[in-house]
C-alpha positions in Angstrom: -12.8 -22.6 15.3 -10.1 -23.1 12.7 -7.2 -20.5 12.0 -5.2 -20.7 9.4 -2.5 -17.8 8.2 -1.3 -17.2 5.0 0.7 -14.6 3.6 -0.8 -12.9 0.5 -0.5 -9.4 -1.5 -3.6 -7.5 -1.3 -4.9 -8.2 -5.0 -4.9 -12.3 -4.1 -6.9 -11.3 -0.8 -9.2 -9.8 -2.6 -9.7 -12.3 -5.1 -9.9 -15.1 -2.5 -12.6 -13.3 -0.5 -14.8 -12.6 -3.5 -14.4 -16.9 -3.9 -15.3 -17.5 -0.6 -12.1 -19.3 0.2 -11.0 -16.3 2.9 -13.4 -14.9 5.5 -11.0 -12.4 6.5 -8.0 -10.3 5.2 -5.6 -7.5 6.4 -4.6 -5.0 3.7 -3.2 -1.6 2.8 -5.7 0.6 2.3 -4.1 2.7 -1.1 -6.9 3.7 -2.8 -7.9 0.3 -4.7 -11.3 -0.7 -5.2 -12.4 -3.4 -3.1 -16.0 -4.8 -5.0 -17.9 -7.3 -2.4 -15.5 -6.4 0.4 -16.8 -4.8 3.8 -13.5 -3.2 4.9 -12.9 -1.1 8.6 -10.0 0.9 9.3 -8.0 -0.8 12.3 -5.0 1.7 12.2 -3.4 4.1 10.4 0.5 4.3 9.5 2.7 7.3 7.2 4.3 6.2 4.1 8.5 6.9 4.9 11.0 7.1 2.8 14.3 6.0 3.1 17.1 8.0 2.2 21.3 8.1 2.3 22.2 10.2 5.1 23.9 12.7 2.9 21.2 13.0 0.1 19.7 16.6 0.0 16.2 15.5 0.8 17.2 14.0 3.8 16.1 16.8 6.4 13.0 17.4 4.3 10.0 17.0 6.7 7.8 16.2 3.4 9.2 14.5 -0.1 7.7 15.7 -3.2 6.5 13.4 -5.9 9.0 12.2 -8.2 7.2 13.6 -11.0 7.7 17.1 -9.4 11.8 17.0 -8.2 12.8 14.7 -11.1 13.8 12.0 -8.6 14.4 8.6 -9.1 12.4 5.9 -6.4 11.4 2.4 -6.5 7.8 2.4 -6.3 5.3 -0.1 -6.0 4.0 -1.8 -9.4 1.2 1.2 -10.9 -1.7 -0.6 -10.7 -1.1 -1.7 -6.8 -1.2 1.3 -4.6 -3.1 4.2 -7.2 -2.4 7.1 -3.9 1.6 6.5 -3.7 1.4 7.8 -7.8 -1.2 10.5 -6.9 0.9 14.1 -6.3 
């Protein structure tokens, strides 16, 4: 047997299985559609956030959505993980 690692984002994964040229990848499960994929969940991890000591959410057990506390947060592109935009 062969193995061969490469780094790539979940959407290139997904195309390379569909072509054949990767029997196997390790993703984020975030609510994407995965066509012609067989996936298994292998673990589950939270989301955190990452906040200033001093900011006022900091001692918050839960963050709201954005949308919700007018909050400003970098984010992952829309399109890439559909649940992180989902309140």
């Amino acid at each position: 047997m062969e193995l061969t690692l490469r780094e790539l984002s979940t959407r290139e994964q997904m195309a390379a299985l569909v072509a054949g040229h990767l029997d196997l990848g390790f993703v984020r499960d975030a609510g994407q559609a995965m066509p012609g994929a067989y996936r298994t969940v292998i673990s589950r991890e939270p989301y955190i956030a990452a906040l200033p000591s001093g900011h006022p959410l900091a001692r918050s057990r839960r963050i709201p959505s954005p949308r919700s506390n007018g909050q400003t947060m970098v984010m992952p592109p829309r399109g890439s993980l559909p649940r992180l935009r989902t309140p």
